[in-house]
N, C-alpha and C positions, 0 to 999 in steps of 0.2 A: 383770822381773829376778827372779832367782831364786839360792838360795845354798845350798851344798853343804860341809858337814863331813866330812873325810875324817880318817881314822890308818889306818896303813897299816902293818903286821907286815910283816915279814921279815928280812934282810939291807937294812939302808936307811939305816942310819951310817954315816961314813967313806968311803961312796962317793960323794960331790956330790950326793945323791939332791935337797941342798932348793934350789941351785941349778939344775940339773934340769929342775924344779917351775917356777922362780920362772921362766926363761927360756919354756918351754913354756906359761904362763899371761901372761907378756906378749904373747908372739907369738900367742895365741888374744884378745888384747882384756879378759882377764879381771882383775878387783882381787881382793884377799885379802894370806894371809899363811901363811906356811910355817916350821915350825920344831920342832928334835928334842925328843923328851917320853920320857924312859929312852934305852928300844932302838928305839921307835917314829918314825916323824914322822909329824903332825899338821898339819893344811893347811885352809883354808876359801880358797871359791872362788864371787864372785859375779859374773851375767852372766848371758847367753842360756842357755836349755834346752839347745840344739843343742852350744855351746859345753861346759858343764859336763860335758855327756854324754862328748864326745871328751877334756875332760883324767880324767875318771875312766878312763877305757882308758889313757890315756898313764901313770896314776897304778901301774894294775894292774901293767902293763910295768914303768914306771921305766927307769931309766940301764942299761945297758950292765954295768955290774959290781955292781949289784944284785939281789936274789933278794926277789921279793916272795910273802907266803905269803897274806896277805890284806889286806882294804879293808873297813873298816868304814864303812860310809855313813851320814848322814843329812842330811835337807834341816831347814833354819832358815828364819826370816825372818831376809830381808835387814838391810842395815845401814846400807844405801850405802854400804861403802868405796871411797877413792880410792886408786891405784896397788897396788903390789902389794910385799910385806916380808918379809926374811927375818928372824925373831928368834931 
């Protein structure tokens, strides 16, 4: 298991960006938590390589009426969380 810190710049408020997220990371199997910090949102993401790998691309994207400018990455140790949270 392995865990990924993401914030993520751009247009990414008011547009469902952290629902989104939370949908996209249950349907990949993954636990964490997602939630806005200013202008930003802010998201940790634990699970498979493979898995983390594909929600950072889906992170880059985003929703449909967002504009993302960039992805700040970093990997952590895990934590074991269970399910997944929006705060």
């Amino acid at each position: 298991m392995q865990r990924v810190h993401l914030v993520i710049h751009g247009r990414v408020i008011m547009v469902g960006f952290r629902y989104f997220i939370r949908n996209k990371a249950l349907f990949l199997g993954l636990n964490g938590w997602v939630r806005n910090i200013n202008d930003k949102v802010e998201a940790v993401f634990e699970g498979q390589q493979d898995k983390l790998n594909r929600m950072i691309e889906i992170c880059e994207d985003g929703p449909i009426m967002s504009r993302v400018d960039k992805v700040d990455i970093k990997y952590e140790t895990p934590e074991n969380l269970k399910g997944f949270e929006i705060k």
